[in-house]
C-alpha positions as CSV (number, residue, x, y, z in Angstrom):
1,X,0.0,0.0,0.0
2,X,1.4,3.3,-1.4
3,X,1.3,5.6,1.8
4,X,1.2,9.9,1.2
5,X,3.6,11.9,3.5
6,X,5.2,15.4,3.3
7,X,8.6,17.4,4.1
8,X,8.5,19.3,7.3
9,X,10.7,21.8,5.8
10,X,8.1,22.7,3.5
11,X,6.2,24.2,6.7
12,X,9.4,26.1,8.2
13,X,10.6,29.4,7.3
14,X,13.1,28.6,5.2
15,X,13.1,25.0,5.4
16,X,15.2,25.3,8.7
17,X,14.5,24.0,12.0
18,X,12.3,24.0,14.0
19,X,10.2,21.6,12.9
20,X,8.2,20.5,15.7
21,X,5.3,22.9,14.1
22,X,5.4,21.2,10.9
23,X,5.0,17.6,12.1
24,X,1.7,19.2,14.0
25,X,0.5,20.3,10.7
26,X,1.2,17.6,8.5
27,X,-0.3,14.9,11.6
28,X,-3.3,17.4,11.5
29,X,-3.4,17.0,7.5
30,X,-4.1,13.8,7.8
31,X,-0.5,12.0,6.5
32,X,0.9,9.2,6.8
33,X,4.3,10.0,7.6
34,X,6.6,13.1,7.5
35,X,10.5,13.3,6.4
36,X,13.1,15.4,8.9
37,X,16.6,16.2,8.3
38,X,19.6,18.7,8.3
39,X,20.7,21.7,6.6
40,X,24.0,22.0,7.7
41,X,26.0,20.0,10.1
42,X,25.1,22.9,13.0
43,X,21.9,20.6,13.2
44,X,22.8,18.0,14.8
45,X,23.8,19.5,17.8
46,X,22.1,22.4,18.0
47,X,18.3,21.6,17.0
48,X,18.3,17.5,17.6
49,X,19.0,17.3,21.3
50,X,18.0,14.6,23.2
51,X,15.1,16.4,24.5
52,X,14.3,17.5,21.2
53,X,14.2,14.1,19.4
54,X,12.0,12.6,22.0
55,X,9.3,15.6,21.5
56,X,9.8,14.9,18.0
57,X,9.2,10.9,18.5
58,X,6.5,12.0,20.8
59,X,4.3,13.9,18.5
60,X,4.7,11.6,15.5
61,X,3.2,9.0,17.6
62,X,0.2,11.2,18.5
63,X,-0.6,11.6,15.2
64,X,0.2,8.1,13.4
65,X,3.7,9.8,11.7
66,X,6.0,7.8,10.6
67,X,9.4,9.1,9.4
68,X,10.6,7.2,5.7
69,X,13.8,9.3,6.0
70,X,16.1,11.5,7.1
71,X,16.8,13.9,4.4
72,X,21.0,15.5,4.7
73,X,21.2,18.4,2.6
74,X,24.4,18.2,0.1
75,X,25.5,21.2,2.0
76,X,25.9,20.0,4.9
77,X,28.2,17.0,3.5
78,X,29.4,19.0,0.3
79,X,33.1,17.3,0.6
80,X,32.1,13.8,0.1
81,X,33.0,14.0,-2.9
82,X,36.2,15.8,-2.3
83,X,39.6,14.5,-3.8
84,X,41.2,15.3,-0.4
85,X,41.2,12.5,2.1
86,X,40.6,14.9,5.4
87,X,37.9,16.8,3.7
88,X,36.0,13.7,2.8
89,X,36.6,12.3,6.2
90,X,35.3,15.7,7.6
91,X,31.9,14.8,5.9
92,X,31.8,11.3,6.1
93,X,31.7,12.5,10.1
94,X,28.3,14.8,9.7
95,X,27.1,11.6,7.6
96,X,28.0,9.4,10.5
97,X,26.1,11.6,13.1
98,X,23.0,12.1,10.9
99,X,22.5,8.3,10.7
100,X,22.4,8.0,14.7
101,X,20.1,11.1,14.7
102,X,17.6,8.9,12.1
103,X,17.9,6.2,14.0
104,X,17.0,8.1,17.4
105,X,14.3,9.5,15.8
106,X,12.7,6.1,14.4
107,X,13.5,6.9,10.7
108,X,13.5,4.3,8.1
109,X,16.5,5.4,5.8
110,X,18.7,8.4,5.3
111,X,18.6,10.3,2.2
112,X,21.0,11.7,-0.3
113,X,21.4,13.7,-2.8
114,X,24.4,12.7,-4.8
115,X,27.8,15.1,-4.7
116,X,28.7,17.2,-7.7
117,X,32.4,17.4,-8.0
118,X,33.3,19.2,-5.1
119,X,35.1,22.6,-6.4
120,X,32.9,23.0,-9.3
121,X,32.0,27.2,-9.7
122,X,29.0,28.0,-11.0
123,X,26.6,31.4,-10.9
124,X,24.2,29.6,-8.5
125,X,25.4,28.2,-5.2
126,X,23.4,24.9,-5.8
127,X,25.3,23.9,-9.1
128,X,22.0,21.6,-9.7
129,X,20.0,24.7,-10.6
130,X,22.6,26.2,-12.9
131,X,20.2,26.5,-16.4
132,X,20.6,28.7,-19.6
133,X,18.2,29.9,-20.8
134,X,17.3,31.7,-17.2
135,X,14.3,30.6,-15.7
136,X,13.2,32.2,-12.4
137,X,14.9,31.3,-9.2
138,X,17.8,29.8,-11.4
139,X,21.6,30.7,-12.0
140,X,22.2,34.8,-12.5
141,X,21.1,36.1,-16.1
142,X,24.2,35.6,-18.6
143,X,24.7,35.0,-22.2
144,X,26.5,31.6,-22.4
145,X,26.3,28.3,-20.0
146,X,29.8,28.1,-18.4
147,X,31.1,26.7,-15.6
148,X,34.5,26.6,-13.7
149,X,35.3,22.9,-13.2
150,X,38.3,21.7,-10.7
151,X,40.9,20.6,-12.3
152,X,41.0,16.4,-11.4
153,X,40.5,13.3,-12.9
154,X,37.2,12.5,-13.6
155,X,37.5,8.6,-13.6
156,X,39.4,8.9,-10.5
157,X,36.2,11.0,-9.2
158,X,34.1,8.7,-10.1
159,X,36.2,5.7,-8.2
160,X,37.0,7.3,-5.5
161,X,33.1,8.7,-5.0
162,X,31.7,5.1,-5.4
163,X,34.3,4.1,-2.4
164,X,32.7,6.6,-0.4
165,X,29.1,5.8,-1.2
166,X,30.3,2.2,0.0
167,X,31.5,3.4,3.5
168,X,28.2,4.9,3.6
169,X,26.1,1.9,3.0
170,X,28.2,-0.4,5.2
171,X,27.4,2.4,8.2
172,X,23.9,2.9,7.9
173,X,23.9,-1.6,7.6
174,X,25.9,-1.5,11.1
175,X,23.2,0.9,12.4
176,X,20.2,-0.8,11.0
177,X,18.7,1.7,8.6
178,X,19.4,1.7,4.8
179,X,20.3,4.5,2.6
180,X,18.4,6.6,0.0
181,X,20.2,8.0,-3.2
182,X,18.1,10.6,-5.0
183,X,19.2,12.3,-8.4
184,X,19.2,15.8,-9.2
185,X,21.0,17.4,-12.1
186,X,24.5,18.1,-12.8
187,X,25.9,16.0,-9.6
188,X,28.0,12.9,-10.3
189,X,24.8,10.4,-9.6
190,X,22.1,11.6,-10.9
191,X,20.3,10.3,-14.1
192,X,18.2,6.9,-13.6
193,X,21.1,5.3,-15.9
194,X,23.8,6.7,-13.6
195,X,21.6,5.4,-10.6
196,X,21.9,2.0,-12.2
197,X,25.3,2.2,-12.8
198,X,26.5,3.0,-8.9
199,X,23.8,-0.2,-8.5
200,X,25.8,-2.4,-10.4
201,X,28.8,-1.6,-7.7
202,X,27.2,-1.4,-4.9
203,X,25.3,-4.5,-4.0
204,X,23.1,-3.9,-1.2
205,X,19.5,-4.3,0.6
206,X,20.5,-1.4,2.7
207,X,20.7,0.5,-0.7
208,X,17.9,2.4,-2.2
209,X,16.8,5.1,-4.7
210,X,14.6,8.1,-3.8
211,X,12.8,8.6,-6.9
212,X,12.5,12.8,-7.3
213,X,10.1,13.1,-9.8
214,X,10.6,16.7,-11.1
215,X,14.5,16.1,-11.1
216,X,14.0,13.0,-13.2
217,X,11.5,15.2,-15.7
218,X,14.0,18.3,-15.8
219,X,16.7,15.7,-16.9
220,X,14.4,15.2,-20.1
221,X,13.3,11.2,-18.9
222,X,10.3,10.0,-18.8
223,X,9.4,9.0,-15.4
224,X,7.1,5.8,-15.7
225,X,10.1,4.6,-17.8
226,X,12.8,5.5,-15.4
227,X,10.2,3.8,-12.7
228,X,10.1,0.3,-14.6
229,X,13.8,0.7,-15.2
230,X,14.8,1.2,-11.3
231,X,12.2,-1.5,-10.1
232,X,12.5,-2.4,-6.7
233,X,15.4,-0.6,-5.9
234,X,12.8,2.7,-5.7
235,X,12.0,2.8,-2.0
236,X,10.4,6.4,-1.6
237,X,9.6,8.9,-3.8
238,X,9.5,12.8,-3.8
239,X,6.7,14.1,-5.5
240,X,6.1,17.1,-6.9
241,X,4.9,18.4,-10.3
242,X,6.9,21.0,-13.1
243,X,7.4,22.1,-16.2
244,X,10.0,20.6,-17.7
245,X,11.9,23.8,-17.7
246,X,12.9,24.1,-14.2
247,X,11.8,22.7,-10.7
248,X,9.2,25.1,-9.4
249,X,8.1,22.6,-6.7
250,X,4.6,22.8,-8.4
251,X,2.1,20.8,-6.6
252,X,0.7,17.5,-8.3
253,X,-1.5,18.1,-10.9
254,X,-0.2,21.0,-11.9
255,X,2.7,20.6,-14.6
256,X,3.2,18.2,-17.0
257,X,3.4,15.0,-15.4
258,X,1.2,12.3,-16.5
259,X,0.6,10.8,-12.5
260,X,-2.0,8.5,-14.2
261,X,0.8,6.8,-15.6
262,X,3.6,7.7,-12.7
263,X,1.5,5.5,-10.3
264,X,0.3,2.9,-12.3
265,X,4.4,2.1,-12.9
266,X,4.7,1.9,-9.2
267,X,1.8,0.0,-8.9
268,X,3.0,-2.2,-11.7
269,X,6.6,-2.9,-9.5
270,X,5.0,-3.9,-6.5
271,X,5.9,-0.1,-4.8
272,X,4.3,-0.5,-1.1
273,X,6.5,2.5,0.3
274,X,6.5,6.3,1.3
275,X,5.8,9.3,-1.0
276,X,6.6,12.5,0.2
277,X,5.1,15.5,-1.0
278,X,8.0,18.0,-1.8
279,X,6.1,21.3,-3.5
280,X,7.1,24.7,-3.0
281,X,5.9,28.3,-2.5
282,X,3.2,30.0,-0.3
283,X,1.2,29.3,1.3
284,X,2.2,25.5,1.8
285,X,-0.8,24.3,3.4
286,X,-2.6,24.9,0.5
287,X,-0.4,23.2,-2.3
288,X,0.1,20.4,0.2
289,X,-3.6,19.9,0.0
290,X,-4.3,20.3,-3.3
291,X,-1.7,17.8,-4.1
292,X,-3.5,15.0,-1.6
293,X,-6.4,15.7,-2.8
294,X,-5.3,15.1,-6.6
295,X,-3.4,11.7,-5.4
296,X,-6.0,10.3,-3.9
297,X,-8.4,11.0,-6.5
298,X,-5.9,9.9,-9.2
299,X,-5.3,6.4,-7.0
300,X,-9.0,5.8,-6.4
301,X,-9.4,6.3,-10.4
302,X,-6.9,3.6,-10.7
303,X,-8.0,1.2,-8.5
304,X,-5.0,1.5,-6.5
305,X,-5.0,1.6,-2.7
């Protein structure tokens, strides 16, 4: 059974802690579940104190909450995917103490976005949302696409960042949870082929995809493809609609996304997990709504659930 939840960060002025208004809201909302996470490594010790997790624990159970995953912003482990030992240690640490946060907290995975090469320059902070032609909220208006890259081997990169991912996996396997990769554009793991790729390396149950459905459309695939193509390794989604152009954060239903066919490919791979709602803009409640309200009418057309 497909279960609906939602990002608390979507309730928070700028997605930052705290969050323990959120999970009220999205209980009261009526879902099923509701992701947490970090922002930058300050986080972990400053927001999710022992005190703080319990309250957290404490109001999920009052309202039915589960928590799919703990999301850890690329910012906040940037140098993973640094060619310099220390600095990937440095984040492989924050990684380390995210994992024991999730699993204090009662989360089911933590989740990833994939590094880009660490060094790379571009007009945006978040190289991911580096486009030309401009689209609002994207890199800074200018005539040609162009970014700095560092100067390294990019096989070596790629070696070396698969290592990582693996030291990853066997932690979160010690601790008991698994680990969610999610794709967005321009970082080294991103495109449902690359996903498959780091799959073929990295044999694990622990191992997982977050399946980011606007991402997956800006990177010009179409999704209930890239769905039968993943299979079972999808073990939570992201949902939230676009335009093809550029992720707005739209709510579902209103882009381009066919979500007749988006769920039926889930249903068709036997997909029984979370889906978190991930749409953006103001006022939150109300795009959060309209989005349940379009997926459970689009489920009950389909006989699903």
């Amino acid at each position: 059974m497909m279960k609906l939840s939602s990002c608390a960060r979507a309730f928070s002025p700028g997605g930052k802690p705290p969050y323990e208004e959120s999970v009220r809201i999205i209980g009261e909302m009526g879902f099923k579940g509701v992701e947490l996470g970090i922002r930058v490594p300050e986080d972990l010790t400053e927001y999710y104190t022992p005190a703080t997790i319990k309250q957290l624990r404490d109001t999920c159970k009052s309202y039915n909450l589960e928590i799919p995953a703990f999301g850890v912003y690329t910012s906040a482990v940037e140098k993973l995917s640094s060619m310099v030992a220390v600095e990937r240690e440095e984040a492989f640490d924050v990684f380390k103490r995210s994992v024991l946060v999730a699993k204090e907290l009662g989360a089911f995975a933590v989740n990833l976005v994939t590094n880009w090469p660490y060094g790379i320059k571009a007009p945006h902070d978040y190289p991911p949302a580096y486009f030309n032609p401009w689209v609002p909220r994207s890199q800074t208006v200018q005539s040609k696409l162009y970014m700095e890259l560092p100067d390294i081997d990019y096989s070596l990169l790629w070696d070396t960042y698969l290592d990582t991912m693996r030291a990853c996996v066997a932690f979160v396997e010690e601790h008991g949870i698994d680990l969610y990769i999610e794709g967005h554009g321009l970082v080294i793991i991103g495109t449902t082929d690359g996903i498959l790729r780091m799959l073929d390396q990295i044999k694990s149950d622990s191992l997982g995809v977050n399946f980011e459905t606007a991402w997956h459309l800006i990177m010009r695939e179409y999704l209930p493809r890239s769905i039968k193509k993943l299979g079972k390794k999808i073990k939570y989604l992201h949902l939230r609609d676009g335009d093809g152009v550029w992720n707005h954060g739209l709510p579902v239903g209103s882009g381009i996304i066919h979500w007749q066919s988006v769920f039926q490919a889930l249903y068709d791979i036997g997909f029984d997990g979370h889906m978190a709602l991930e749409v953006g803009g103001d006022p939150a409640i109300q795009y959060n709504l309209a989005s349940k309200e379009y997926i459970e009418k689009v489920l009950a057309e389909l006989g699903i659930n």
